[in-house]
N, CA, C and O atoms as a GROMACS GRO file, in nm:
protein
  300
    1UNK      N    1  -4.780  -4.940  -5.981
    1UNK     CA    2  -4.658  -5.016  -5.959
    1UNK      C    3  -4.578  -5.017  -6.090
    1UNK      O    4  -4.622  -5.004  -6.205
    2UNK      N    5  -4.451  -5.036  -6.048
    2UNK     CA    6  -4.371  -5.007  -6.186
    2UNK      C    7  -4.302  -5.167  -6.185
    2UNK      O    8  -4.264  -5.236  -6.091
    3UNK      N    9  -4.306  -5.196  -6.354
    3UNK     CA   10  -4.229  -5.305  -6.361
    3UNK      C   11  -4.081  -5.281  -6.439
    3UNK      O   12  -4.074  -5.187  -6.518
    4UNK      N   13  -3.962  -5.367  -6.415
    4UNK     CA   14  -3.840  -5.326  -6.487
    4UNK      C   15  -3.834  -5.376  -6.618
    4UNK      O   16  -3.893  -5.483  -6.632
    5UNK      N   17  -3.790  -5.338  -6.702
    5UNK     CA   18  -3.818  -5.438  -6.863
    5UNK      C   19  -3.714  -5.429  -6.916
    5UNK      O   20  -3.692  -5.511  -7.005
    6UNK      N   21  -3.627  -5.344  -6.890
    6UNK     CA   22  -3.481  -5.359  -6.925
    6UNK      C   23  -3.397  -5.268  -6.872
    6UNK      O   24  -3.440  -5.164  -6.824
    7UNK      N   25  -3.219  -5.307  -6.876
    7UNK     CA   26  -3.132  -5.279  -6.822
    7UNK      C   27  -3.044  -5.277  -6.882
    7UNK      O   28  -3.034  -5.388  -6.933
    8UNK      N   29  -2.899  -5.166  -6.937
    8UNK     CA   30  -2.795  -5.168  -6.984
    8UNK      C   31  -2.689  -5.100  -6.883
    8UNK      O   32  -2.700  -5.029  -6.783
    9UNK      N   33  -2.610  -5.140  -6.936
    9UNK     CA   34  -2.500  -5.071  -6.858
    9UNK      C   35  -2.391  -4.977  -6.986
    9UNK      O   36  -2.377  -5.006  -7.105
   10UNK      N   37  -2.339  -4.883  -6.923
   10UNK     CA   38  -2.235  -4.819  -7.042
   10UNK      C   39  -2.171  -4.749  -6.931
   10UNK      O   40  -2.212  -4.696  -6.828
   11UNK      N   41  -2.013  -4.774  -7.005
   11UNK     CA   42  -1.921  -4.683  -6.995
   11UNK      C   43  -1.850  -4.571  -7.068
   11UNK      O   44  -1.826  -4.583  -7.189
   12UNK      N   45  -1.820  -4.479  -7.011
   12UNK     CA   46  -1.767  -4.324  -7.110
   12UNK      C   47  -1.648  -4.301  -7.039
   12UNK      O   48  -1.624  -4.349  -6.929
   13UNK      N   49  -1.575  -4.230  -7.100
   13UNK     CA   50  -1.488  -4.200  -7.076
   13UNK      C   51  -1.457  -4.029  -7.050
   13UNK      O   52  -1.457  -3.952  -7.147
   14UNK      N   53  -1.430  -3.978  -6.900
   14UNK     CA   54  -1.435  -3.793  -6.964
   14UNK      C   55  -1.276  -3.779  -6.949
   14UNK      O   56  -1.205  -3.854  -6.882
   15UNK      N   57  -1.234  -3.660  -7.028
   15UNK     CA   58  -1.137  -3.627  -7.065
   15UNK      C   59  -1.136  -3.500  -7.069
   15UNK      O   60  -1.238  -3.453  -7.120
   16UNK      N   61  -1.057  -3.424  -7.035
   16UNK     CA   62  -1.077  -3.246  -7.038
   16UNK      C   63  -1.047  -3.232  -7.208
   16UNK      O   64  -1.126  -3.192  -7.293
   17UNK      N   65  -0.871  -3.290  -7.230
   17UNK     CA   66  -0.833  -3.266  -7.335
   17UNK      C   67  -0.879  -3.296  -7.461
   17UNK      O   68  -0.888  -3.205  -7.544
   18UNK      N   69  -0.919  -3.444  -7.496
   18UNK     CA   70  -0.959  -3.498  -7.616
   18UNK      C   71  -1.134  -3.441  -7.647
   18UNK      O   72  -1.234  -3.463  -7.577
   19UNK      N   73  -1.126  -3.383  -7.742
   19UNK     CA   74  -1.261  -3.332  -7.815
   19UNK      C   75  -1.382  -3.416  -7.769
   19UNK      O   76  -1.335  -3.515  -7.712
   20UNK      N   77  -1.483  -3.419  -7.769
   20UNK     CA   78  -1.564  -3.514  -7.761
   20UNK      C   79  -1.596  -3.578  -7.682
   20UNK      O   80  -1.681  -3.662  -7.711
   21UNK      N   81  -1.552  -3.574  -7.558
   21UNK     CA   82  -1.516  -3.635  -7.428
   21UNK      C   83  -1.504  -3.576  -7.329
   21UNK      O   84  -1.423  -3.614  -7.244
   22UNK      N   85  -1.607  -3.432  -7.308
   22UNK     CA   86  -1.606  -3.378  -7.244
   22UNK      C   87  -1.780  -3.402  -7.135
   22UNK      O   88  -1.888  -3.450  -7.171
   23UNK      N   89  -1.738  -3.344  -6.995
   23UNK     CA   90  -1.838  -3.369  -6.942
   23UNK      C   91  -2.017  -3.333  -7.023
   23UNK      O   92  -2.122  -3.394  -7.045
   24UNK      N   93  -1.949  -3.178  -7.043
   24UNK     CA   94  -2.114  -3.115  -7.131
   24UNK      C   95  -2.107  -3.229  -7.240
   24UNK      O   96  -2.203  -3.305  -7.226
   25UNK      N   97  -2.029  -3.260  -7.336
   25UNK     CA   98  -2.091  -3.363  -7.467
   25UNK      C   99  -2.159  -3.505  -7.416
   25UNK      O  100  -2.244  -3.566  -7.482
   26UNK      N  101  -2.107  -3.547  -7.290
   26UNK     CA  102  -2.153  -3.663  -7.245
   26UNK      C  103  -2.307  -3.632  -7.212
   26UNK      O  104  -2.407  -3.687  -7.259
   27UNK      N  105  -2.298  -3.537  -7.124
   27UNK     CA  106  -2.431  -3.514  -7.099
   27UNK      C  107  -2.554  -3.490  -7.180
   27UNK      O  108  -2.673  -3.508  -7.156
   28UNK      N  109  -2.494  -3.446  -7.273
   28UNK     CA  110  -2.559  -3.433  -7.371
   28UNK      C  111  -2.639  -3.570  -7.449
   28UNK      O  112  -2.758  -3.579  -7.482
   29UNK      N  113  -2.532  -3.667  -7.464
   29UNK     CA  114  -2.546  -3.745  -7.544
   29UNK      C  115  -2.626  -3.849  -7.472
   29UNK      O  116  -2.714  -3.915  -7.527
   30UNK      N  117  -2.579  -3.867  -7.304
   30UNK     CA  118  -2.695  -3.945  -7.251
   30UNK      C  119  -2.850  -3.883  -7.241
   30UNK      O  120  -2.959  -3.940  -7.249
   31UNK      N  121  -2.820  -3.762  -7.224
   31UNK     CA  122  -2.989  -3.718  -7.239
   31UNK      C  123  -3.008  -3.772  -7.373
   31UNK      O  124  -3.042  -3.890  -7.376
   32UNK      N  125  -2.995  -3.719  -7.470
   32UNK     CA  126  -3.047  -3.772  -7.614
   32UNK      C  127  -3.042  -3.906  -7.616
   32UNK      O  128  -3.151  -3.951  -7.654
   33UNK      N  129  -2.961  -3.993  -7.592
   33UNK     CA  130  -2.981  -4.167  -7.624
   33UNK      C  131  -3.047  -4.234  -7.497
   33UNK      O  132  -3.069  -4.355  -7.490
   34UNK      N  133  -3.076  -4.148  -7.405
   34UNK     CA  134  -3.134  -4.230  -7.314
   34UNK      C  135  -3.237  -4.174  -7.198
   34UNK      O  136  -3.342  -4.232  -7.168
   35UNK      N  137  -3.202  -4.084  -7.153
   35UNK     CA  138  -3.282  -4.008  -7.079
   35UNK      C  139  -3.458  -3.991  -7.168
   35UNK      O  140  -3.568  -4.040  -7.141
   36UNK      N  141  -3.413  -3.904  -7.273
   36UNK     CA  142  -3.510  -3.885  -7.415
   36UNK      C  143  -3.565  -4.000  -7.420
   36UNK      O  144  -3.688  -3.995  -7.407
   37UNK      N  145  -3.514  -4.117  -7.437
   37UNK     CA  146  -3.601  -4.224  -7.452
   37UNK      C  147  -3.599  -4.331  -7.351
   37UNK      O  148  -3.551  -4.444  -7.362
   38UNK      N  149  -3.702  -4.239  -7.179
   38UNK     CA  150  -3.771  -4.322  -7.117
   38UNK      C  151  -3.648  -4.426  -7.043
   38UNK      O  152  -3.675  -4.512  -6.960
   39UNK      N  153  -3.540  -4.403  -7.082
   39UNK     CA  154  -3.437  -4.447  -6.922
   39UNK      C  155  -3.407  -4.368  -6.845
   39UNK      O  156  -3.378  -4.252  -6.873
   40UNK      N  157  -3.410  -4.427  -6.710
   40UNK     CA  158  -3.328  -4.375  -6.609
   40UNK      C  159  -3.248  -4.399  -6.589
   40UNK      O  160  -3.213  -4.500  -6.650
   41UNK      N  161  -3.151  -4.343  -6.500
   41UNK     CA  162  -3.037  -4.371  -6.442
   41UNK      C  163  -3.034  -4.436  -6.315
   41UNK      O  164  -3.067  -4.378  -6.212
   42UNK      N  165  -2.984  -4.589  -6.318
   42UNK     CA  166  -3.012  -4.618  -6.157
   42UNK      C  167  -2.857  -4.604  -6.069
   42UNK      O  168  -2.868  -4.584  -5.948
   43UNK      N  169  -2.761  -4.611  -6.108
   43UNK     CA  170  -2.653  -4.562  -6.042
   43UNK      C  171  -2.566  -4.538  -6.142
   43UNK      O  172  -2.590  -4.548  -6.262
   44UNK      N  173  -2.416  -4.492  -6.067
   44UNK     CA  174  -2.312  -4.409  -6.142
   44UNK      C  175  -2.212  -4.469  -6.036
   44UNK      O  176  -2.245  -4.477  -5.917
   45UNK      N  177  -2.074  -4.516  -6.089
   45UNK     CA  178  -1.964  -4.527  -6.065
   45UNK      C  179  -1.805  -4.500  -6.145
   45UNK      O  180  -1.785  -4.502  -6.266
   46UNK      N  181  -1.706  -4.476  -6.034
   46UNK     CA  182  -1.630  -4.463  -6.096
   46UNK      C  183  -1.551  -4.592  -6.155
   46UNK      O  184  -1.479  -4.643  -6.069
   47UNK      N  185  -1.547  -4.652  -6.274
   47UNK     CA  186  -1.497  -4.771  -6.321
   47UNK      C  187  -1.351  -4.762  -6.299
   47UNK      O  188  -1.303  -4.866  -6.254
   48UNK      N  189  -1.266  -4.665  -6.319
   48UNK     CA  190  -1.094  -4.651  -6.333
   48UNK      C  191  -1.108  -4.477  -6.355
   48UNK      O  192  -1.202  -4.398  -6.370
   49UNK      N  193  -0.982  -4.467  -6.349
   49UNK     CA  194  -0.892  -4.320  -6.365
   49UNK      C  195  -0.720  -4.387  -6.408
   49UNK      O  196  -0.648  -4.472  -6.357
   50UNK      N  197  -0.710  -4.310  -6.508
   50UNK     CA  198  -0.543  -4.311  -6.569
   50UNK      C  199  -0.531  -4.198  -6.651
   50UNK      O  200  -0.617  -4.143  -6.719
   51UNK      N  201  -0.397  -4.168  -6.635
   51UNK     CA  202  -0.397  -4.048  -6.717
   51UNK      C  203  -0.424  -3.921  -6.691
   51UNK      O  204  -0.361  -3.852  -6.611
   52UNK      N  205  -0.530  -3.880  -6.765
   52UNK     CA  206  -0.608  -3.752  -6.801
   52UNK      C  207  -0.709  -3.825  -6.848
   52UNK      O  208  -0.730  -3.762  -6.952
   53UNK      N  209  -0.814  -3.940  -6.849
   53UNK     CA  210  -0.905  -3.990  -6.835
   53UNK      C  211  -0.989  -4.015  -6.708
   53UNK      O  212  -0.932  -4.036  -6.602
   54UNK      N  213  -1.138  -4.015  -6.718
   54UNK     CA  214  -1.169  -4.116  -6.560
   54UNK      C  215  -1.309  -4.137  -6.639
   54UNK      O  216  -1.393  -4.054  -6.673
   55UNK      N  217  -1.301  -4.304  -6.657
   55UNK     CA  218  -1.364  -4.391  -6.697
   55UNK      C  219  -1.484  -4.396  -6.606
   55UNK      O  220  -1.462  -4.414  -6.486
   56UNK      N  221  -1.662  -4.379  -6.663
   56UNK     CA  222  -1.743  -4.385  -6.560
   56UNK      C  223  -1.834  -4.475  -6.619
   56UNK      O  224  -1.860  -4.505  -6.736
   57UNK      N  225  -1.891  -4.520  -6.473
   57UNK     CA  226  -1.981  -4.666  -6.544
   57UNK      C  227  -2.130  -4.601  -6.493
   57UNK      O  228  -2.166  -4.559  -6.383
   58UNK      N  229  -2.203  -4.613  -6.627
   58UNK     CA  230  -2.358  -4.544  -6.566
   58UNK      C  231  -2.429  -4.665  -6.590
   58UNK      O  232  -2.420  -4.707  -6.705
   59UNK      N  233  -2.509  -4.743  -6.495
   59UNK     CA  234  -2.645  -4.842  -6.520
   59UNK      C  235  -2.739  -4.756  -6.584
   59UNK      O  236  -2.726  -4.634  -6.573
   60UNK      N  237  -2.840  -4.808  -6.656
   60UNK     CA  238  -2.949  -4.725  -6.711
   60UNK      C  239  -3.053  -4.852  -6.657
   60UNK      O  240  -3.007  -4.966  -6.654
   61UNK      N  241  -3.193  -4.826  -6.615
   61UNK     CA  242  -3.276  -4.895  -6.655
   61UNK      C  243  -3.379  -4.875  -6.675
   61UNK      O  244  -3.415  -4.781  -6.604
   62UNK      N  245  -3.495  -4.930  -6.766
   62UNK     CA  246  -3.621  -4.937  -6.825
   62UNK      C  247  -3.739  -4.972  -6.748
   62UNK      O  248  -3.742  -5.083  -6.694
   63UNK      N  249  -3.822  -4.904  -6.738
   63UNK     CA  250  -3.952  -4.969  -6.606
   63UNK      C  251  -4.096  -4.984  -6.702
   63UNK      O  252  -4.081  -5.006  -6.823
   64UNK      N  253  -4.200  -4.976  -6.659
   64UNK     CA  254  -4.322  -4.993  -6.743
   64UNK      C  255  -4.437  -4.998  -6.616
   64UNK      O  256  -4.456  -5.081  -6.527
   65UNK      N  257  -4.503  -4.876  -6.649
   65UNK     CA  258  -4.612  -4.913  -6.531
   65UNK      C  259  -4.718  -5.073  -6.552
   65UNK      O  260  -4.763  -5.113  -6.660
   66UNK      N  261  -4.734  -5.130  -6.432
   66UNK     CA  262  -4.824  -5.234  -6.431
   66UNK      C  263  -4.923  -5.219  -6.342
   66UNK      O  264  -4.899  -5.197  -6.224
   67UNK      N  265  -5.063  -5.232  -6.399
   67UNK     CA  266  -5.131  -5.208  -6.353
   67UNK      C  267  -5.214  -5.289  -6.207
   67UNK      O  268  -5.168  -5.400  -6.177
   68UNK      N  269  -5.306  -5.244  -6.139
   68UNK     CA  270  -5.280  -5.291  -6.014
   68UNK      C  271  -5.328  -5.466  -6.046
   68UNK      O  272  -5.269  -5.554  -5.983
   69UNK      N  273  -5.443  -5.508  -6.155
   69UNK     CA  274  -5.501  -5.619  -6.162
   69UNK      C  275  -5.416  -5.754  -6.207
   69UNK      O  276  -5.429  -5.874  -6.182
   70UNK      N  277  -5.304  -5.661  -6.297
   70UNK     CA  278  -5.147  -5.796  -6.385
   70UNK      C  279  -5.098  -5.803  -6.234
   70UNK      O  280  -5.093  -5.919  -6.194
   71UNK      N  281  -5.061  -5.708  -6.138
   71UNK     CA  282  -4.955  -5.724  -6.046
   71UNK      C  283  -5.051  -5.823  -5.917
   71UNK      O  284  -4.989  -5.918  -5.871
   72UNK      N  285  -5.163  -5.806  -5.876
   72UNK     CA  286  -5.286  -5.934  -5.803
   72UNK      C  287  -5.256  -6.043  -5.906
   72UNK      O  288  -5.205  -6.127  -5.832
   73UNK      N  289  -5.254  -6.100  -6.035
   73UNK     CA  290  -5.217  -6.245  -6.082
   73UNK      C  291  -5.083  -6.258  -6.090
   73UNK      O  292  -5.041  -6.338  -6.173
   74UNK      N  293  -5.011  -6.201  -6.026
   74UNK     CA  294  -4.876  -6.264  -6.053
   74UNK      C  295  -4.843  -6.303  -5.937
   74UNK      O  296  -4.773  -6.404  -5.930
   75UNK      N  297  -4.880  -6.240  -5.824
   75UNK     CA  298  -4.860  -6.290  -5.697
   75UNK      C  299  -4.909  -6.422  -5.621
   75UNK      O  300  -4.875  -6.442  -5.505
   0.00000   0.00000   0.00000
């Protein structure tokens, strides 16, 4: 059984034009800050669009296996 132990939320912004803000760098950067370290992704939305921007909101969250004997005393 898995327990949750933490949860963030972040938003990015992709942009074709502005450097840095491209789909591949995002992806990038969530694998490395988060994927890499043991988050998942529990959903993805679109927060806004203006412009030549579209603002996306990714949940991340943290689990921890628990074993079957902690999860019998908690109940």
């Amino acid at each position: 059984m898995r327990k949750q132990t933490d949860f963030i939320f972040r938003q990015i912004e992709l942009n074709r034009i502005e450097e840095g803000k491209s789909a591949d760098d995002w992806r990038k950067w969530v694998r490395e800050n988060y994927l890499d370290q043991g988050w998942e992704v529990l959903n993805t939305q679109i927060a806004r669009a203006e412009a030549n921007s579209v603002f996306l909101g990714i949940s991340f969250v943290k689990y921890e296996e628990v074993a079957d004997e902690v999860r019998a005393k908690s109940k």
